[in-house]
ROKE-661278 format. One line per 5 residues: number of its first residue (from 1); their letters; for each residue x, y, z of N, C-alpha, C. Coordinates in nm, 2 decimals. Example, Ala and Ser with C-alpha at 12.3 -4.5 7.8 and 13.67 -1.06 7.14 Angstrom:
REM residues 2
1	as	1.32 -0.57 0.78 1.23 -0.45 0.78 1.32 -0.33 0.78 | 1.28 -0.22 0.71 1.37 -0.11 0.71 1.29 0.00 0.79
This chain:
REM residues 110
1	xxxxx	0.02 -3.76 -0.68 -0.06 -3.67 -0.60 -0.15 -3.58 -0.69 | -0.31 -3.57 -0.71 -0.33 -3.48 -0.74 -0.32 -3.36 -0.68 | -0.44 -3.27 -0.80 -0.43 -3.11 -0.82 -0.47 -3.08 -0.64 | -0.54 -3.15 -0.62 -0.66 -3.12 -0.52 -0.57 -3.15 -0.37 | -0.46 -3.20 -0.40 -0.40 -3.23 -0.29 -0.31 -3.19 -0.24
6	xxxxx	-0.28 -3.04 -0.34 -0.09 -3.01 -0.33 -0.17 -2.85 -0.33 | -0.29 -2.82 -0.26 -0.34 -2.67 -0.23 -0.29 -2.62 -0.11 | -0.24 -2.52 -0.08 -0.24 -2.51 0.08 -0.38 -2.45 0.16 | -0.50 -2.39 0.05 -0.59 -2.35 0.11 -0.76 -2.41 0.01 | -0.83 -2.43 0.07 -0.94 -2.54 0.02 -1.08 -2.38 -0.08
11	xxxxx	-1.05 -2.44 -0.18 -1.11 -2.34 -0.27 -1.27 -2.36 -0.25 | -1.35 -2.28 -0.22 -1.48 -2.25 -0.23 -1.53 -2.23 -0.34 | -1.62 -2.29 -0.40 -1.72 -2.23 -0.51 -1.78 -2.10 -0.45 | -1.79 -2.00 -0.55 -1.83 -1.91 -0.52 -1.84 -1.84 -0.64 | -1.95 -1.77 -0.72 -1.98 -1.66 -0.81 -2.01 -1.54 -0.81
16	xxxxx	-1.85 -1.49 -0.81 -1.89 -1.29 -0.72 -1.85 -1.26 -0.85 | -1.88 -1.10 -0.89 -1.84 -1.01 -0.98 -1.66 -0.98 -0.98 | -1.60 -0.98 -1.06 -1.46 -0.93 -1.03 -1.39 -0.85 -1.16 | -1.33 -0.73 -1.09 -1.31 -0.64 -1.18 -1.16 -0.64 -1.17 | -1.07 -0.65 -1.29 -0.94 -0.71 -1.33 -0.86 -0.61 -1.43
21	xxxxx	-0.78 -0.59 -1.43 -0.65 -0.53 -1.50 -0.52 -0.57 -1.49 | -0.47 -0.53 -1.60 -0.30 -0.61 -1.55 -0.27 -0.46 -1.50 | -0.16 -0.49 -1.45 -0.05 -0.39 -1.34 0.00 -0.36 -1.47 | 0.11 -0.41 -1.52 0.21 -0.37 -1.62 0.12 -0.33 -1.76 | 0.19 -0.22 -1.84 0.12 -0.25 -1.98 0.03 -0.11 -1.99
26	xxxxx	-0.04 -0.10 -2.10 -0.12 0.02 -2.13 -0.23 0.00 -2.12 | -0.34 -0.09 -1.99 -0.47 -0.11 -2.01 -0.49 -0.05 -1.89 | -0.55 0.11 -1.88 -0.58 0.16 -1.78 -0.75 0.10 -1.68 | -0.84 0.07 -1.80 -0.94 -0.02 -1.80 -0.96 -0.09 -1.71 | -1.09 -0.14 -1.63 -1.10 -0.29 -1.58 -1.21 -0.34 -1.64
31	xxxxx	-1.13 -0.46 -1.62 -1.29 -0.60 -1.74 -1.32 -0.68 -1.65 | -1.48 -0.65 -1.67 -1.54 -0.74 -1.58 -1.53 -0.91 -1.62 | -1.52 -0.95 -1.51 -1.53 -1.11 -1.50 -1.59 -1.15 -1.38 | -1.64 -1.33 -1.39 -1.67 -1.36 -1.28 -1.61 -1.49 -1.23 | -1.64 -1.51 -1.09 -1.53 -1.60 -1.00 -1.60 -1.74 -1.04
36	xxxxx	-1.52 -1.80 -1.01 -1.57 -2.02 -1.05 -1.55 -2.02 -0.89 | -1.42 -2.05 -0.86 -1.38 -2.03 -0.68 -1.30 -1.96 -0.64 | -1.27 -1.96 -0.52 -1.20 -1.84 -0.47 -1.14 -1.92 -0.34 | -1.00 -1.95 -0.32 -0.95 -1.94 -0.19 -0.85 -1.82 -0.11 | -0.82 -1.84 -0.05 -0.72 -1.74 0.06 -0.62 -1.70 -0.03
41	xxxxx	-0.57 -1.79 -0.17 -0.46 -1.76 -0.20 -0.47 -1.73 -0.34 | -0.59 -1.76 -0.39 -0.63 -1.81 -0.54 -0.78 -1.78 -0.58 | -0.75 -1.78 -0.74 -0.93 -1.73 -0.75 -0.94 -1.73 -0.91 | -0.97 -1.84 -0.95 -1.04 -1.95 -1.02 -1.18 -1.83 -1.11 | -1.13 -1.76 -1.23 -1.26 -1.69 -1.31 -1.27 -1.69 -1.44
46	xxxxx	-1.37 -1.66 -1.51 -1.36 -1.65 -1.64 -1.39 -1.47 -1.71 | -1.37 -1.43 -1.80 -1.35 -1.36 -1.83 -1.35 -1.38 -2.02 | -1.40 -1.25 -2.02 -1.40 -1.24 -2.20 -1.26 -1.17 -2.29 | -1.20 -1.23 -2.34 -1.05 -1.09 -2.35 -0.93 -1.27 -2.34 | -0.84 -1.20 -2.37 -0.71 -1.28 -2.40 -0.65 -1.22 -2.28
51	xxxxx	-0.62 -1.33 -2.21 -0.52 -1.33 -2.12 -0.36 -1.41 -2.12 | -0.23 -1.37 -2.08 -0.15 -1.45 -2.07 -0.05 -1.52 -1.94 | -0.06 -1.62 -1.92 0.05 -1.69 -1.80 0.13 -1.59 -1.80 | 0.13 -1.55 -1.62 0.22 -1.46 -1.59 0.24 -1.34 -1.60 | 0.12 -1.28 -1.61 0.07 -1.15 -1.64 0.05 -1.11 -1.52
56	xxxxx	0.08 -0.97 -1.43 0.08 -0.96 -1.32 -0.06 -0.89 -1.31 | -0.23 -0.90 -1.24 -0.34 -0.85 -1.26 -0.33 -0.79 -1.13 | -0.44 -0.68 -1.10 -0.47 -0.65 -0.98 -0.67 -0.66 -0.99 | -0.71 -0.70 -0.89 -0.85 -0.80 -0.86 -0.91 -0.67 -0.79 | -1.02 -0.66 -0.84 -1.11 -0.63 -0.70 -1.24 -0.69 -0.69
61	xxxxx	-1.29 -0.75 -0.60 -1.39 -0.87 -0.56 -1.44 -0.86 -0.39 | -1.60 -0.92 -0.38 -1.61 -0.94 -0.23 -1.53 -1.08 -0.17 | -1.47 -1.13 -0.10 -1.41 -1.24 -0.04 -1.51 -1.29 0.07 | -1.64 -1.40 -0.02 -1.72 -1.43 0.06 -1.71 -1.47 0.17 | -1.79 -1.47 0.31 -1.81 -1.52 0.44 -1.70 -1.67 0.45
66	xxxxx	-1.74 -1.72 0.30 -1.71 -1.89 0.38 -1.58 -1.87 0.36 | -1.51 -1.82 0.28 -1.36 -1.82 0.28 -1.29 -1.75 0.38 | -1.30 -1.64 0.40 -1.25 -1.56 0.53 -1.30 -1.66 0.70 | -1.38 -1.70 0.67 -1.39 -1.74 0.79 -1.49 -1.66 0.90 | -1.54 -1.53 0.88 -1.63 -1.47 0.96 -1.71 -1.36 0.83
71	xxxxx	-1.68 -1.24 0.83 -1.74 -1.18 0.75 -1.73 -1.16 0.61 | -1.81 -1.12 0.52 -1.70 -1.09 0.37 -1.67 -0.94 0.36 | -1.54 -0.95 0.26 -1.46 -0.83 0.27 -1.47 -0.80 0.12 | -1.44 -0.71 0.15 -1.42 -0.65 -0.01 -1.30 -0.59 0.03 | -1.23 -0.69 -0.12 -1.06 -0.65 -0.14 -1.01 -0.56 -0.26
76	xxxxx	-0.89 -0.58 -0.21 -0.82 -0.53 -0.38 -0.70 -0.61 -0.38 | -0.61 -0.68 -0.43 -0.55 -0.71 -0.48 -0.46 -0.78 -0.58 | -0.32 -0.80 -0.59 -0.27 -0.79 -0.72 -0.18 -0.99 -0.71 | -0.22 -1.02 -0.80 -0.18 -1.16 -0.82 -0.14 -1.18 -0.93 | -0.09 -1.33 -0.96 -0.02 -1.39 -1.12 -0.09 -1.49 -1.17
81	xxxxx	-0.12 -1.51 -1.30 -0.20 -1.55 -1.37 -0.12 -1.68 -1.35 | -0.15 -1.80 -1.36 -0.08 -1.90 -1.33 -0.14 -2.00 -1.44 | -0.26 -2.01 -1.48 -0.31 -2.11 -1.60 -0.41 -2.04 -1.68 | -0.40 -2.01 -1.80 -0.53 -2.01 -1.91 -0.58 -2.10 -1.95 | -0.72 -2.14 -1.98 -0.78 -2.22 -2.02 -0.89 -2.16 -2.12
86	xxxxx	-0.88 -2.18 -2.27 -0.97 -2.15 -2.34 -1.11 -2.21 -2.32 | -1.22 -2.17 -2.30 -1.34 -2.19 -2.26 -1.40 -2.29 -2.38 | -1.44 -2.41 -2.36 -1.53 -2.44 -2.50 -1.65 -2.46 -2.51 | -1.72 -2.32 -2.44 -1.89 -2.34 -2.45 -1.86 -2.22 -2.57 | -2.02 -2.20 -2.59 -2.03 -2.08 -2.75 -1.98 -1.95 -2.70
91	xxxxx	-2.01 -1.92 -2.55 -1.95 -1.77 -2.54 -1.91 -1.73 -2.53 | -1.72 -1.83 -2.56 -1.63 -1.76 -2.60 -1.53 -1.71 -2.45 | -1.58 -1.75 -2.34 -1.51 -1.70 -2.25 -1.39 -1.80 -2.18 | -1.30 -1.71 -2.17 -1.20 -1.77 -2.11 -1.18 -1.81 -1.97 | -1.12 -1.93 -1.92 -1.11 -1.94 -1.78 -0.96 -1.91 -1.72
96	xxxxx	-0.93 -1.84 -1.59 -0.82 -1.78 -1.55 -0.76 -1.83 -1.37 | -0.69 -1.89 -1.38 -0.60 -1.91 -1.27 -0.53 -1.84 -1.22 | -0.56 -1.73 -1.08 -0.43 -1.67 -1.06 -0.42 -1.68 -0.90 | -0.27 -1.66 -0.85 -0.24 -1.65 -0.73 -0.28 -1.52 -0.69 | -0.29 -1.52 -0.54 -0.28 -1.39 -0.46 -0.15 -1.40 -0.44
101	xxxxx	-0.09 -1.28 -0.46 0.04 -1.26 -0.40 0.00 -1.15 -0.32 | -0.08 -1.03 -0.26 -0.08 -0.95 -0.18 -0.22 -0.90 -0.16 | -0.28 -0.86 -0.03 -0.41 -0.77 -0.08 -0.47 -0.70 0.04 | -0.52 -0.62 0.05 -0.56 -0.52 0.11 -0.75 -0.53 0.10 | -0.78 -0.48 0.26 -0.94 -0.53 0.26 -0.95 -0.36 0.23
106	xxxxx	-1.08 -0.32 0.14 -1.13 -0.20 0.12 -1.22 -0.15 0.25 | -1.32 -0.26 0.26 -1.41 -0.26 0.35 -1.50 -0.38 0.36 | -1.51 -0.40 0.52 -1.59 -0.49 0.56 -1.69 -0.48 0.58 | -1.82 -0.56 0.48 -1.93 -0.58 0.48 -2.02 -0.66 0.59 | -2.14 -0.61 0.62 -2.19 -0.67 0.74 -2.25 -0.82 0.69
């Protein structure tokens, strides 16, 4: 079975801004990155910085129309890195796999 077939929710392309920190650790900071896709549970981005599997991040991003289903939201939530992929174009950026484990809408955009 493939990758594409063991998802419980169908990932959207989508390129929104998203601003990222781990939870644990001394990085009070957020680093910007941006989304590849984005489903209900997951959200597929790249990012400049060393990341590691299983690093617990907290996200904040809009959750475009087509994913939600009616409007887009703007969230916050905190998820687990689940795959790194070193990037092999020139600029160096890395790509990032993480689950939603929890999230909270800030506010709904018209």
């Amino acid at each position: 079975m493939g990758e594409e077939n063991r998802r419980s929710a169908p990932r959207i392309p989508a390129k929104v801004p998203v601003k990222l920190r781990p939870v644990e650790g001394a990085t009070p900071f957020m680093v910007s990155a941006d989304s590849i896709n984005i489903s209900e549970r997951g959200l597929y981005f790249q990012m400049t910085g060393p990341m590691k599997p299983g690093t617990r991040i907290e996200l904040s991003f809009t959750m475009p129309s087509e994913v939600t289903g009616s409007v887009a939201m703007k969230i916050r939530c905190i998820g687990r890195v689940i795959r790194v992929e070193p990037d092999g174009k020139a600029d160096g950026r890395t790509a990032v796999a993480a689950q939603i484990e929890r999230f909270e809408t800030i506010v709904a955009e018209a």
